[in-house]
C-alpha positions in Angstrom: -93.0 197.9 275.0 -90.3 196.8 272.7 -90.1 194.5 270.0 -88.5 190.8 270.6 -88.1 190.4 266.4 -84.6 189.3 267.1 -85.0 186.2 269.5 -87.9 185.2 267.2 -85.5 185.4 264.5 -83.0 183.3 265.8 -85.8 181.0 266.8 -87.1 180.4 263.7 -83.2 180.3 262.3 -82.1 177.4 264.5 -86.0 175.3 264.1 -85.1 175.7 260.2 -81.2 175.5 260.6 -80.4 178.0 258.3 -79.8 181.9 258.6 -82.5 184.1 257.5 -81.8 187.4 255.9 -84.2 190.3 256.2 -85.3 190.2 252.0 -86.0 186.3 253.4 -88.0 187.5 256.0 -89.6 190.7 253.9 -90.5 188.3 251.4 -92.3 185.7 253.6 -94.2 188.0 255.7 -94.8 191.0 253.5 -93.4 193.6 255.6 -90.9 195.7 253.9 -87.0 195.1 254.3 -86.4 198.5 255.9 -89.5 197.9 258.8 -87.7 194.7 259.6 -84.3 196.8 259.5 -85.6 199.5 261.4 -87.4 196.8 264.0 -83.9 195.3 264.4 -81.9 198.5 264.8 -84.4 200.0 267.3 -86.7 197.8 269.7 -89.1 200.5 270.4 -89.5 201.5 266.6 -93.7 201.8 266.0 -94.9 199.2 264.0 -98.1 199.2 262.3 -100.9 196.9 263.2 -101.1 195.6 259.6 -97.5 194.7 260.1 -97.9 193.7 263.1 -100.0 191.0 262.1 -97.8 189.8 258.8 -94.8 189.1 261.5 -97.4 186.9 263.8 -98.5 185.0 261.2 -94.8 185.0 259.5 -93.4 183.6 263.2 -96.4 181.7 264.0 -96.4 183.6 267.3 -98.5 185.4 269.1 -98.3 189.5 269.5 -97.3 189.0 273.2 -94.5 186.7 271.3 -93.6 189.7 269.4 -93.5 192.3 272.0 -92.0 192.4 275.3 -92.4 195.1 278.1 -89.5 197.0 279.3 -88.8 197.3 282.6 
């Protein structure tokens, strides 16, 4: 499994059509800037549930959303 934080990113970038930074994103969901960082700079980083949750409910996705598996 990896993470999909990027797409959901750039989702939520062009449905609010501005670019989000990572302190924007820290801020609104509560999970720490470096998480996100690390999330970004490696898709198979391991990611708490509790953050887990704070980016579902940040992206208003689901965790399948979130998460992808690799082939």
């Amino acid at each position: 499994m990896k993470n999909n934080l990027f797409r959901l990113i750039k989702k939520r970038e062009l449905s609010l059509n501005k670019t989000l930074k990572r302190s924007d994103i820290a801020e609104g969901s509560g999970v720490s800037r470096y998480t996100i960082w690390r999330m970004l700079s490696n898709p198979n980083h391991p990611v708490s549930a509790r953050n887990i949750d704070r980016l579902c409910q940040y992206f208003n996705c689901s965790v399948s959303d979130l998460f992808i598996e690799e082939d």
